[in-house]
Structures are given as structure tokens and as C-alpha cells.
C-alpha positions as a Python dict, from the first residue, in 0.01 Angstrom:
ca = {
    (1, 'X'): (0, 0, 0),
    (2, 'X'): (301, 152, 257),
    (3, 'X'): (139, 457, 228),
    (4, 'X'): (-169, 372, 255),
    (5, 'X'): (-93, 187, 601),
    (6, 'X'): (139, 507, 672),
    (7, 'X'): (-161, 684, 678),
    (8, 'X'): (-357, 467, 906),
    (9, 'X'): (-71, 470, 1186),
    (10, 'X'): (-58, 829, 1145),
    (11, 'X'): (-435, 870, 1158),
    (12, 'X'): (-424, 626, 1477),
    (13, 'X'): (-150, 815, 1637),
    (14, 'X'): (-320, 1111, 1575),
    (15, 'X'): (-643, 978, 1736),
    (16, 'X'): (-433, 842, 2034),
    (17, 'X'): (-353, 1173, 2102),
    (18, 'X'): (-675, 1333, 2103),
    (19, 'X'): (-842, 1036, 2304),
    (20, 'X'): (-491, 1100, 2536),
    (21, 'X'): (-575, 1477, 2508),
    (22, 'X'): (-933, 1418, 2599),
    (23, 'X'): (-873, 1196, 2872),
    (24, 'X'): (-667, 1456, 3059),
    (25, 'X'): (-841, 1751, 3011),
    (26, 'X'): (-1190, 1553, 3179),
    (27, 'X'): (-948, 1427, 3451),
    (28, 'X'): (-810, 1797, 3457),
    (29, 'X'): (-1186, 1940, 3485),
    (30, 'X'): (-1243, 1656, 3761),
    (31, 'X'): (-982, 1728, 3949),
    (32, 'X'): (-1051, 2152, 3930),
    (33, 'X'): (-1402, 2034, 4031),
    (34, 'X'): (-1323, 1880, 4340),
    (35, 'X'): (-1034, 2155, 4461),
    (36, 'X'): (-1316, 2421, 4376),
    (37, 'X'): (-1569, 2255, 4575),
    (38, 'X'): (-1313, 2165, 4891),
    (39, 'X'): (-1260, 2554, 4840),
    (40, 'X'): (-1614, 2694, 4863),
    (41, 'X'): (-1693, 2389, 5195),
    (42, 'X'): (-1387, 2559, 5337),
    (43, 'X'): (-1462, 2912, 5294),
    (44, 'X'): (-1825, 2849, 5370),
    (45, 'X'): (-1720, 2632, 5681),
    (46, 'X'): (-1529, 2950, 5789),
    (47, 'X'): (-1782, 3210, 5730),
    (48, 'X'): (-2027, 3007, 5941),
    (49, 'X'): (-1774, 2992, 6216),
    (50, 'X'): (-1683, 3345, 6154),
    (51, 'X'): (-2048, 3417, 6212),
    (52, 'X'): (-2091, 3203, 6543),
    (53, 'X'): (-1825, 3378, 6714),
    (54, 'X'): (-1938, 3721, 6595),
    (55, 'X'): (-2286, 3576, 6752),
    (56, 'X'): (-2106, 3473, 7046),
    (57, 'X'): (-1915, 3767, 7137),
    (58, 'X'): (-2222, 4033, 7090),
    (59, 'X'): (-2415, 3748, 7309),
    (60, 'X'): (-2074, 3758, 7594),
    (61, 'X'): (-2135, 4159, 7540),
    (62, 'X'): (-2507, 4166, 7585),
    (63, 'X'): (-2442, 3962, 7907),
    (64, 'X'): (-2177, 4201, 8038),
    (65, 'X'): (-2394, 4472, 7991),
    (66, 'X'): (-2686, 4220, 8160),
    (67, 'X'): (-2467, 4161, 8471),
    (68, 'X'): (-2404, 4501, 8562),
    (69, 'X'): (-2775, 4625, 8525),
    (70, 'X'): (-2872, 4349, 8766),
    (71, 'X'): (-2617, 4437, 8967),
    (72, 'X'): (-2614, 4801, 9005),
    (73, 'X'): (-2989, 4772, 9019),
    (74, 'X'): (-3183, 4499, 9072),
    (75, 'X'): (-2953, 4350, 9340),
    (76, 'X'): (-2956, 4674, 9535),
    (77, 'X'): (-3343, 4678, 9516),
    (78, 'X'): (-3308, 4347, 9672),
    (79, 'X'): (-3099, 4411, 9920),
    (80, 'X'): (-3288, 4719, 10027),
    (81, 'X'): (-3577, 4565, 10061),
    (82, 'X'): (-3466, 4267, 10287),
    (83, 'X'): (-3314, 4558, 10479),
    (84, 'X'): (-3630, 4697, 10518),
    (85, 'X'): (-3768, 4325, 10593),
    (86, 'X'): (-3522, 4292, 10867),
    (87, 'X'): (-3580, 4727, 11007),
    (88, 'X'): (-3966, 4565, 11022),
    (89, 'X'): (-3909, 4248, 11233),
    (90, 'X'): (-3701, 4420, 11465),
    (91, 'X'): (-3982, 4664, 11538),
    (92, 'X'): (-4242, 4383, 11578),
    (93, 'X'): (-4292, 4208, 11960),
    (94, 'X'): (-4361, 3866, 11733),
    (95, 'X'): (-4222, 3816, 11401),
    (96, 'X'): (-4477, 3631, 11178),
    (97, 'X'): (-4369, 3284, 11016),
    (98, 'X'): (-4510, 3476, 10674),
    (99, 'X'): (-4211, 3720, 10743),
    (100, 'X'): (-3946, 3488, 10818),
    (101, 'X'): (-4015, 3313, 10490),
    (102, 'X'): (-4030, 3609, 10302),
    (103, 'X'): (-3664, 3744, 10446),
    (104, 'X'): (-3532, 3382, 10396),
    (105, 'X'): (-3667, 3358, 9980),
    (106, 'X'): (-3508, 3726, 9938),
    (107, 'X'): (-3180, 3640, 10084),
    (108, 'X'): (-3167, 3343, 9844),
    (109, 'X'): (-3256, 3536, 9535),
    (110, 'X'): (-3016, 3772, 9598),
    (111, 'X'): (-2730, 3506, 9639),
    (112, 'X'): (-2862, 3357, 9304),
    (113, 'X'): (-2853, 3717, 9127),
    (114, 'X'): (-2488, 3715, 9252),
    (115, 'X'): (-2403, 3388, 9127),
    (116, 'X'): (-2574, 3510, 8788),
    (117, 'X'): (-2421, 3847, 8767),
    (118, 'X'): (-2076, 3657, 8864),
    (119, 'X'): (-2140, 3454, 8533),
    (120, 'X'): (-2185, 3732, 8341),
    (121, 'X'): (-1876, 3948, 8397),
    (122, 'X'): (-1621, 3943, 8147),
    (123, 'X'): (-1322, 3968, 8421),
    (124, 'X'): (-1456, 3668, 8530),
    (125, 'X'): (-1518, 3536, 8200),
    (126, 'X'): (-1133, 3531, 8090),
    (127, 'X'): (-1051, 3359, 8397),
    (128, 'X'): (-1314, 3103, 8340),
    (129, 'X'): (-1214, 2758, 8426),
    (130, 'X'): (-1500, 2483, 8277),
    (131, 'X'): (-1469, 2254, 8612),
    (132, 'X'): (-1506, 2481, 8887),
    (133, 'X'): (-1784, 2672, 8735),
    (134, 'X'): (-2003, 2350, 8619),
    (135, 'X'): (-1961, 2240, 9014),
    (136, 'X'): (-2069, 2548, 9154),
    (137, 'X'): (-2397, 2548, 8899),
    (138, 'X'): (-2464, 2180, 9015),
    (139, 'X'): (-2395, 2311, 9355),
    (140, 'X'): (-2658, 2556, 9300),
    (141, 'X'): (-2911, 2302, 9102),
    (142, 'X'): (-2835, 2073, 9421),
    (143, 'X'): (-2906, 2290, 9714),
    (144, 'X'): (-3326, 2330, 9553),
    (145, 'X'): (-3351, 1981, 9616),
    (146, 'X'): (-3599, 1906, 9328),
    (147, 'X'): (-3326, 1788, 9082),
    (148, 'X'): (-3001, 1590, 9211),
    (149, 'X'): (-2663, 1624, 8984),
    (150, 'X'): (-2383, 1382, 9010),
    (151, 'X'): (-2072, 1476, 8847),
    (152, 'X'): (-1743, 1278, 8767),
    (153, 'X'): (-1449, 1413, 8573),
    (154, 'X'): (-1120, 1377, 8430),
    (155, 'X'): (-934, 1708, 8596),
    (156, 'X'): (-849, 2059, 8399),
    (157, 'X'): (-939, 2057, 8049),
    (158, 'X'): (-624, 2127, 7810),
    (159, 'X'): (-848, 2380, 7583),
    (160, 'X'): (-849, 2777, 7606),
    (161, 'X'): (-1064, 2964, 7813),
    (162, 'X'): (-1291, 3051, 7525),
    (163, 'X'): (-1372, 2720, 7414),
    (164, 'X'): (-1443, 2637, 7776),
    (165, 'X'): (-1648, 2914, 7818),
    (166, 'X'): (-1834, 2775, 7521),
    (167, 'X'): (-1873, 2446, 7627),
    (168, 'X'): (-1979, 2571, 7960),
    (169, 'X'): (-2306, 2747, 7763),
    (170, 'X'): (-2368, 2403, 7620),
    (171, 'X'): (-2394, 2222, 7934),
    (172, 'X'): (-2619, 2470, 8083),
    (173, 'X'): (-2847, 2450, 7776),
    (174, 'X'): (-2875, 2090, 7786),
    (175, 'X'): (-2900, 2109, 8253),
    (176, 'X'): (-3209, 2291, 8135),
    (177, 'X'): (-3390, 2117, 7913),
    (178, 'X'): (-3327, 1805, 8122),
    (179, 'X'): (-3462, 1983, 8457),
    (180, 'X'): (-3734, 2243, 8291),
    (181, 'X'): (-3876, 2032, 7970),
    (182, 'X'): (-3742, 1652, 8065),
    (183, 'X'): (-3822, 1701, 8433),
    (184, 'X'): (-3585, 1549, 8562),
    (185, 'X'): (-3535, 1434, 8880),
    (186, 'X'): (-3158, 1274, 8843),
    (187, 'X'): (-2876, 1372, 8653),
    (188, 'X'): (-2571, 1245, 8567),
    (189, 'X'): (-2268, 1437, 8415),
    (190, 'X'): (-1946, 1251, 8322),
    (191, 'X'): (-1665, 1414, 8131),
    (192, 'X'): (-1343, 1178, 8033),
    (193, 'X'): (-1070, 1216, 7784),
    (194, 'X'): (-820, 1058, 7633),
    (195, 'X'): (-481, 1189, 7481),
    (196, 'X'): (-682, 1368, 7137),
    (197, 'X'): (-1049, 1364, 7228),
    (198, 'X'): (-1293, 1560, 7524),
    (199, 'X'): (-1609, 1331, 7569),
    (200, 'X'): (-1896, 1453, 7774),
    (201, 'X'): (-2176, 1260, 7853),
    (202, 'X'): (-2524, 1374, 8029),
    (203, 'X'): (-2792, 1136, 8166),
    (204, 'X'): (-3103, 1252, 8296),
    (205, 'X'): (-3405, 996, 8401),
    (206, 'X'): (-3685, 1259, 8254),
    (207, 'X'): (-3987, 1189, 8055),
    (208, 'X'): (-3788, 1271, 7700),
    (209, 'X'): (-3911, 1486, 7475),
    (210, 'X'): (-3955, 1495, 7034),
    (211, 'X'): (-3671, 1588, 6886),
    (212, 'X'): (-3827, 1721, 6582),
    (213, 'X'): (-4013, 1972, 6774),
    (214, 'X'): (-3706, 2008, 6941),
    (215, 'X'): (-3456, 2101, 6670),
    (216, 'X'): (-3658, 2476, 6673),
    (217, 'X'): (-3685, 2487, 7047),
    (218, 'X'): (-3516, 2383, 7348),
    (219, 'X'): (-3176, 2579, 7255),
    (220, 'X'): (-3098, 2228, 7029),
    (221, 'X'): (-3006, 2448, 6715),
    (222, 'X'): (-2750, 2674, 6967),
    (223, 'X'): (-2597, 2361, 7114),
    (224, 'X'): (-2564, 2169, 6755),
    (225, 'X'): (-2407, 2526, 6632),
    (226, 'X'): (-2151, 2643, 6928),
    (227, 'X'): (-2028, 2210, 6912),
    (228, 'X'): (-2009, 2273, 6560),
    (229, 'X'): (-1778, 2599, 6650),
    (230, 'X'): (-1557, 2359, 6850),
    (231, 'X'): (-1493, 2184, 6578),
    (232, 'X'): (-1732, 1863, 6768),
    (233, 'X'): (-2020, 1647, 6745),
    (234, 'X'): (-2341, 1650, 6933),
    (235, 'X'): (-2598, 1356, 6945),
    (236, 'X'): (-2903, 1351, 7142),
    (237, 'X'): (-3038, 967, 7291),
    (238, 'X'): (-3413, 989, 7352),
    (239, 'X'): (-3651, 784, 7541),
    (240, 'X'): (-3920, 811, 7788),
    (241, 'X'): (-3735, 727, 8046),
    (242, 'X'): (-3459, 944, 8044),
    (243, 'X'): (-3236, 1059, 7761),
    (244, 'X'): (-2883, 1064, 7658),
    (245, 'X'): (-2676, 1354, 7519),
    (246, 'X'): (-2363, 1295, 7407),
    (247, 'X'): (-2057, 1563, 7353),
    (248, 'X'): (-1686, 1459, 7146),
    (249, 'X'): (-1445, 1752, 7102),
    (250, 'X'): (-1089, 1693, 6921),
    (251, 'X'): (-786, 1814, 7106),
    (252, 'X'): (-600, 1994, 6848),
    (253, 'X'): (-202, 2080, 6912),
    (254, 'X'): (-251, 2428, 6964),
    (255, 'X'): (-455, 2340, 7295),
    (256, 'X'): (-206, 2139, 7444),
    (257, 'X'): (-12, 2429, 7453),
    (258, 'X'): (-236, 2639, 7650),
}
């Protein structure tokens, strides 16, 4: 009868240990699981943002290169031509209004191919600073008259030149759409921040527009990625009268620093 009960303890033992045995090694598995998985979001996170800022440097590139054919030709056809404009009004005893007008349009699309080929230099470019630059586009939005911009901000932005350069792109994306698609005739721009986070804030009072269609046009797929590059989140509130998009962006140590 001892042994027989012997036998049973040993036998349970023995089964303790397997179920003990078998309980680790799924607990084991789970927990491989989950490090794998964290692994392959990380690496895949990475590649992605590996592959945006490949994107965005051949796009920085490609504008470079865009600035300086502009420049060295467009803008000097331009400015031959109002010379021309102004060799031909001196030689006339009345000047048409016709010719006025035309002088006056070509003077201002030659200061707007300035302030585009200015945008598009990389010298520029490294000494980009995201304030200044989104005042003097508003500036230039402004003086049309068909669209007015207000703009309120915290001061210098503690983040590198790149990632204002990037955030920069944003803005512009989403000016547009508000002005060309949401025709817009107010705008409102507010950037705050607090001690870890950049919020920006744009309110336009446009018609709206579908954001399904949307999400393959209207540079919405850009703006979601290059947020997503900042390591951000973009939303988009849409209504008929007027629409919402907001912009949060971490501070991270490093930028602090900069």
C-alpha cells in the first residue's frame, strides 16, 4: 500500500513538472512572440522612415536643381522681357494702360520666382528657420488679397533645421488645399508649445472637402507621411464651413539641445 501511494506522489510530482514545464515553455513562446513582433514594428517603423527621408532628400535635390533652372533661366527671360517692356514705353509719346499692367504683372512674377527660387536653395535650406519663412509665405498669400492669413506663435522652435524644414512643407501643403480646393477666404495659423510637445493648429472658413477622396489627393498621404517622419500626429476636422487641421510633435531631448 506505501508503495503503491509512493508511486502516485511520484507520478504526481512527475506530472507537476511537466504541467510546470509546459507552462513555461508557452509563457517562453509568448513572450519570444511579442519581442519578435516589437522587433519586426521597429525595424519596419525604421525602414519606412529610412525611406521618407531618402524621399525627402532626392525631393530637397530635385528642388535645388529646380531653383537654379528658374533662376539662371526663366528669371532672366523675365527680366529681359520687362526690360524690353520698359525700352518700349520709353519710346512711346503715351504709354497704354494695357502696358502699364503688363510691366506691373511681370515685375510681380519675377519677385515671386525669387521668393520661389529662394525656397529652393539648399544654402538657404540649412539656414532655414520655420517662423520667419511661414511669415514671409503668409506675407506673400496676404499681399493677393483674395485669401487673408493671421498668424500667432510661440517664438523659435527648439527642433533642428531639418525637421523644420519638414514641417515647413506641411504647412504649405495644407495653405494650399485650404486656399486652392477649400477656397478659402480666412485663415488662421496658431502654433503653441509647451515644455515636451509642438502643437499647430490651422483654421480656414472654406467650403471643406471629402476626405476619402482626399486621402489620394490633396498632398493628405505626404502630410500624414512627413508628420509620421517627425515622429507626430496629424488629424484633419471637416465641415462645410471651414475645416480644422490639427499638428502635435514630441520634443525629444536631443532637440533641446539644438
Amino acid at each position: 500500500m506505501e508503495e503503491i501511494y509512493a508511486t502516485i506522489i511520484i507520478i504526481s510530482i512527475i506530472l507537476l513538472i511537466l504541467c510546470i514545464g509546459i507552462v513555461f515553455a508557452i509563457v517562453n513562446y509568448k513572450v519570444k512572440q511579442r519581442v519578435y513582433l516589437e522587433e519586426k514594428k521597429t525595424m519596419q517603423e525604421d525602414f519606412e522612415n529610412q525611406l521618407m527621408k531618402s524621399q525627402i532628400e532626392v525631393q530637397e535635390i530635385t528642388f535645388e536643381e529646380l531653383g537654379k533652372e528658374l533662376h539662371d533661366n526663366v528669371g532672366q527671360l523675365l527680366s529681359s522681357t520687362k526690360m524690353l517692356l520698359g525700352v518700349t514705353q520709353r519710346s512711346l509719346a503715351e504709354i497704354p494702360e494695357t502696358l502699364n499692367l503688363a510691366e506691373e504683372t511681370l515685375g510681380k512674377a519675377i519677385n515671386e520666382l525669387r521668393a520661389l527660387t529662394k525656397s529652393l536653395d539648399k544654402e538657404w535650406l540649412e539656414r532655414f528657420d520655420l517662423i520667419t519663412n511661414l511669415e514671409a509665405e503668409i506675407n506673400r498669400i496676404n499681399v493677393a488679397k483674395t485669401t487673408h492669413i493671421n498668424f500667432t506663435h510661440c517664438g523659435k522652435l527648439p527642433i533642428d533645421t531639418q525637421k523644420q524644414i519638414i514641417l515647413f512643407r506641411i504647412m504649405q501643403e495644407a495653405l494650399q488645399n485650404a486656399i486652392k480646393h477649400a477656397d478659402a477666404a480666412s485663415i488662421s495659423i496658431n502654433i503653441t508649445m509647451t515644455s515636451n510637445t509642438i502643437s499647430l493648429k490651422i483654421y480656414d472658413d472654406g467650403i471643406g472637402f471629402e476626405m476619402q477622396s482626399a486621402n489620394t489627393g490633396l498632398g493628405i498621404s505626404n502630410m500624414k507621411h512627413r508628420t509620421a517622419l517627425l515622429g507626430g500626429t496629424i488629424s484633419w476636422n471637416v465641415s462645410a464651413t471651414g475645416s480644422r487641421v490639427n499638428i502635435q510633435l514630441p520634443i525629444k531631448d536631443n532637440d533641446h539641445e539644438n
